[in-house]
MITI-186260 format. One line per field, with one value per residue: y, x, z of N, C-alpha, C, O in turn. Coordinates in Angstrom, 3 decimals. Atoms other than C-alpha are relative to their C-alpha. Layout:
BEGIN
ny <- c(Y;...)
nx <- c(X;...)
nz <- c(Z;...)
cay <- c(Y;...)
cax <- c(X;...)
caz <- c(Z;...)
cy <- c(Y;...)
cx <- c(X;...)
cz <- c(Z;...)
oy <- c(Y;...)
ox <- c(X;...)
oz <- c(Z;...)
END
This chain:
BEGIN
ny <- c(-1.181;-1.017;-0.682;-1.338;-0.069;-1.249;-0.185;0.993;-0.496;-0.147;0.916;-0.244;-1.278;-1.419;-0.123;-0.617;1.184;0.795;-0.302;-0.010;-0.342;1.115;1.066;-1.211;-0.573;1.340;-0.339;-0.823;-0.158;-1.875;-0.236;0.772;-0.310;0.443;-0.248;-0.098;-0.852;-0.980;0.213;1.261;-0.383;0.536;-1.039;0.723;0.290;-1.235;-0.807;0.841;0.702;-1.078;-1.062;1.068;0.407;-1.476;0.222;1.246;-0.725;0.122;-0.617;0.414;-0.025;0.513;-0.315;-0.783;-1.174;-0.356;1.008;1.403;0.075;1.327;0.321;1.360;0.104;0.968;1.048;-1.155;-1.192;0.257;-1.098;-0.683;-1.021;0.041;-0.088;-1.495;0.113;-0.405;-0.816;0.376;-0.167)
nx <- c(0.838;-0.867;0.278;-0.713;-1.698;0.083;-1.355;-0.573;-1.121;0.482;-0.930;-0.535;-0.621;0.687;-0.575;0.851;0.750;0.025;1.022;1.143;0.619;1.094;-0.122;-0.324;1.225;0.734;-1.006;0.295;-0.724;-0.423;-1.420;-0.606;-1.310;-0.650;-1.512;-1.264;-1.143;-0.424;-0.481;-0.135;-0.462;1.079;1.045;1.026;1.105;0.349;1.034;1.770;0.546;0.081;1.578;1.053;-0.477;0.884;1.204;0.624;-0.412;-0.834;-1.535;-1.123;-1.144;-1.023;-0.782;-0.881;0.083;0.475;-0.478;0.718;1.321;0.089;1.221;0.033;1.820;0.140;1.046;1.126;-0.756;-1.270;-0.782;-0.555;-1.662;-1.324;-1.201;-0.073;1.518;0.908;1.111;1.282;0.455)
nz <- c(0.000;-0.175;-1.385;0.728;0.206;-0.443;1.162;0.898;0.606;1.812;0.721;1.151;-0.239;0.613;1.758;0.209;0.325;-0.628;-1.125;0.976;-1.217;-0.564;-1.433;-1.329;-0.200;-0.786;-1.159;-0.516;-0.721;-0.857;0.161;1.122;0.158;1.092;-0.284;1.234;-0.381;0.366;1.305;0.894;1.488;0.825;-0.457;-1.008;0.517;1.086;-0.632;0.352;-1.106;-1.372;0.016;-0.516;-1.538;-0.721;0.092;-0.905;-1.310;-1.131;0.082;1.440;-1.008;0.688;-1.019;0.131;-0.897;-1.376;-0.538;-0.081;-0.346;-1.266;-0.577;-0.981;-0.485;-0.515;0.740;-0.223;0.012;0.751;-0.559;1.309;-0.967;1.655;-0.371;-0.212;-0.048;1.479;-0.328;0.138;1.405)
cay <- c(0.000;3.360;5.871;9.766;10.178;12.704;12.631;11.472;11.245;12.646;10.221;10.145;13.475;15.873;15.075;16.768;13.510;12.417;11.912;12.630;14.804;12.369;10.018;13.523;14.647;11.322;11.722;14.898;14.953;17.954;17.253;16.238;15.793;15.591;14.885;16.084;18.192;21.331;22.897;19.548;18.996;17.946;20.983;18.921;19.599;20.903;23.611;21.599;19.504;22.353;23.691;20.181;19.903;23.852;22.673;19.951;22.910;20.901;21.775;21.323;20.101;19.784;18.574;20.847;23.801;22.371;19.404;16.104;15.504;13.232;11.764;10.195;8.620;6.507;5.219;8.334;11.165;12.394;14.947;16.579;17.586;19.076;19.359;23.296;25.030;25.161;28.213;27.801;27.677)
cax <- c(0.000;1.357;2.001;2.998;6.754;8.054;11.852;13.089;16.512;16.283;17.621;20.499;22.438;19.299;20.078;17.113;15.215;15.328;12.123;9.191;6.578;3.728;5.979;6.927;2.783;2.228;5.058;4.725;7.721;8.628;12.465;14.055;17.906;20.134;23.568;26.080;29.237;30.367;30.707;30.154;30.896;26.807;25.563;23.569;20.979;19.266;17.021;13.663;13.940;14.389;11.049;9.359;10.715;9.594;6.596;5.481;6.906;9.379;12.647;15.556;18.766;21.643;24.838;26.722;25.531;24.997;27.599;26.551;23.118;21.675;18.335;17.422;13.608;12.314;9.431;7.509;9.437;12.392;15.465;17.462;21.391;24.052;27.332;27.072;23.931;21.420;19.484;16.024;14.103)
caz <- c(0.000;-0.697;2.143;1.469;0.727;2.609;0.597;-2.702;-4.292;-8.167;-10.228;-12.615;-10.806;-12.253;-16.012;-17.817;-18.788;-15.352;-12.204;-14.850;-13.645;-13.329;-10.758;-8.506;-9.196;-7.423;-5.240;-4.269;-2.061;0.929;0.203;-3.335;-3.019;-5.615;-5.891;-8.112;-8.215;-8.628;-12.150;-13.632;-17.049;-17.749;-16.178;-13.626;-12.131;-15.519;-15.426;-16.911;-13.780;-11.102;-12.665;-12.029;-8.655;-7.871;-9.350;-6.848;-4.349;-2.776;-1.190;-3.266;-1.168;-3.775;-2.632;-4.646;-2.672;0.428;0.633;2.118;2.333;5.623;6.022;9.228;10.231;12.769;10.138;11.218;11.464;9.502;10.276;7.589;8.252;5.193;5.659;4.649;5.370;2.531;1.729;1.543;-1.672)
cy <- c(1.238;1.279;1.335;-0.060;1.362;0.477;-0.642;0.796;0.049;-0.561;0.711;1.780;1.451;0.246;0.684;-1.211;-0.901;0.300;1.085;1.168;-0.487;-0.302;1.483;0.747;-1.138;-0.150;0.525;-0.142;1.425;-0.059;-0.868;0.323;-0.612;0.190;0.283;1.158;1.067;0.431;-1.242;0.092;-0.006;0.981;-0.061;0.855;0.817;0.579;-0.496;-0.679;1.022;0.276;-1.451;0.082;0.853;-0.392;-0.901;0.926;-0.717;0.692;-0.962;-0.033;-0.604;-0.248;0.530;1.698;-0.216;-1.557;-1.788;0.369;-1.148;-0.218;-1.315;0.142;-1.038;-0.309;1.013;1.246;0.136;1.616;-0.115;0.304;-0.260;0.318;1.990;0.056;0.519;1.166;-0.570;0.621;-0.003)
cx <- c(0.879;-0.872;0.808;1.491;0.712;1.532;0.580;1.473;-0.070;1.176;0.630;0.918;-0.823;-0.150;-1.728;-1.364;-0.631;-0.892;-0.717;-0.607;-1.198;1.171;0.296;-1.950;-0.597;0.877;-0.274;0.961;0.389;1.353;0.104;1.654;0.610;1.496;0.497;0.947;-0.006;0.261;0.364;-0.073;-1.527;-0.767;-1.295;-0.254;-0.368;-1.322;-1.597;-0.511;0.291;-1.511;-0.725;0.140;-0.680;-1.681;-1.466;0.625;0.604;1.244;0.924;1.455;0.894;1.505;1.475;-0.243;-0.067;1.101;-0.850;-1.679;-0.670;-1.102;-0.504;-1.866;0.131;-1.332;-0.843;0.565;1.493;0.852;0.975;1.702;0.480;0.770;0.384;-1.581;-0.468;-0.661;-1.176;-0.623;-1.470)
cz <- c(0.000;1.517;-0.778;0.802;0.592;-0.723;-0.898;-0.436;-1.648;-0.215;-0.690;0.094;-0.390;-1.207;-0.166;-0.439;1.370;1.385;-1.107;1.117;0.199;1.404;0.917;-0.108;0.894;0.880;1.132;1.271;0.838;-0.721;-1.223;0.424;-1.069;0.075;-1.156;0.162;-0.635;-1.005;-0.741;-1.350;-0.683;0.853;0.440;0.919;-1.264;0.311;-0.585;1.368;0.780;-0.226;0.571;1.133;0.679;-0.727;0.771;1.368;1.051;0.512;-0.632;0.664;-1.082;0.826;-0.763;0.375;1.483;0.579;0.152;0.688;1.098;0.164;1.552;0.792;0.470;-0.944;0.130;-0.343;-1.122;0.515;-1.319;0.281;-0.996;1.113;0.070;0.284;-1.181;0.503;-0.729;-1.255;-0.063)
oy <- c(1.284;1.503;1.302;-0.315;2.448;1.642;-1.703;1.977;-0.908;-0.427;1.854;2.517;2.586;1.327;0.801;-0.822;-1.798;1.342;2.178;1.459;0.137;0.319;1.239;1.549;-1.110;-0.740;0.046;-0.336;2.529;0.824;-1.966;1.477;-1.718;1.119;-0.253;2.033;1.155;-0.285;-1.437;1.113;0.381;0.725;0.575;1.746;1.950;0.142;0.083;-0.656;0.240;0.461;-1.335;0.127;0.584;0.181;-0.947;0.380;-0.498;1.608;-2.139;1.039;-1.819;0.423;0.202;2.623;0.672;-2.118;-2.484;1.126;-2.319;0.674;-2.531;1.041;-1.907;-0.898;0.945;1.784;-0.781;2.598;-1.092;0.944;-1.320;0.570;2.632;-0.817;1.427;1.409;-1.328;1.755;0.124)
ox <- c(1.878;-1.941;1.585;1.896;0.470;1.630;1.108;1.815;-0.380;2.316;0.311;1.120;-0.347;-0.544;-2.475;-2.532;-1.470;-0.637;-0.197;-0.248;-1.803;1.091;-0.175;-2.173;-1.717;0.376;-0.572;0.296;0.550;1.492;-0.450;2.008;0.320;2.134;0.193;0.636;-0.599;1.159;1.411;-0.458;-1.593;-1.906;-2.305;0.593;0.077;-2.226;-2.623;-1.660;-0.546;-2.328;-1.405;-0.979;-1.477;-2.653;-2.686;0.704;0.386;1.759;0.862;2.044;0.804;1.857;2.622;0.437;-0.118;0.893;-1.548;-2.146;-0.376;-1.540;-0.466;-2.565;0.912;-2.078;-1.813;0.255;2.130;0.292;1.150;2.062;0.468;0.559;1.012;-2.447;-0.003;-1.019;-1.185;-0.386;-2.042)
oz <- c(0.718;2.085;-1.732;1.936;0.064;-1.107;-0.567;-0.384;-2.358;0.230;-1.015;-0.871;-0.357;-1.644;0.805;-0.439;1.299;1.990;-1.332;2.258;1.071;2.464;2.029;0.798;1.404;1.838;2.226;2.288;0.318;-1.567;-1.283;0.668;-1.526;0.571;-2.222;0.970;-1.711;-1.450;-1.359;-1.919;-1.850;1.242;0.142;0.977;-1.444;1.024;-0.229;1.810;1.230;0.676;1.590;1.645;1.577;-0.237;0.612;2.469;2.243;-0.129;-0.988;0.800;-1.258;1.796;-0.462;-0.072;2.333;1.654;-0.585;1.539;0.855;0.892;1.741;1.260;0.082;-0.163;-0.625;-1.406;-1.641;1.004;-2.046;1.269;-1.623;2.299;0.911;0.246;-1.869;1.655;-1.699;-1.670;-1.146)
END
C-alpha cells in the first residue's frame, strides 16, 4: 500500500530527462535531493527539472551547494542535516 513520501533522491544526478513529472505529481515529495558536483561537465541539475521539482513545491537540497546531504527517520518522522547550510528555496 502506498504511504505519502516525505523525501526522494532525483535520479540520474538531475540530467534533464530524469524523475518525470507524473511520478513527482504522485510523489509529491517535501524534500528532493540531488547529488552532483560542482561545475560539472553535464551541467547537472538541468534547469527543466528544477522547474518540475519547484513545481510539486518541494525543497531542493543539492549537494553541490549544500555538501553532504543526511536523512534520518524513525518510520515516522524524519530529520534533515548538510554538511554546509542550505538556503532555503
Amino acid at each position: 500500500m502506498y504511504q505519502s513520501n516525505h523525501e526522494g533522491k532525483v535520479a540520474h544526478h538531475g540530467s534533464k530527462y530524469s524523475t518525470p513529472q507524473e511520478f513527482l505529481d504522485f510523489l509529491r515529495p517535501e524534500i528532493s535531493v540531488i547529488s552532483c558536483g560542482k561545475d560539472n561537465w553535464y551541467g547537472h541539475p538541468h534547469a527543466a527539472l528544477l522547474r518540475r521539482l519547484m513545481k510539486v513545491n518541494t525543497e531542493i537540497l543539492r549537494t553541490d551547494e549544500c555538501g553532504e546531504v543526511s536523512v534520518w527517520t524513525d518510520g515516522k518522522r524524519y530529520r534533515v542535516g548538510t554538511f554546509v547550510r542550505a538556503s532555503r528555496r
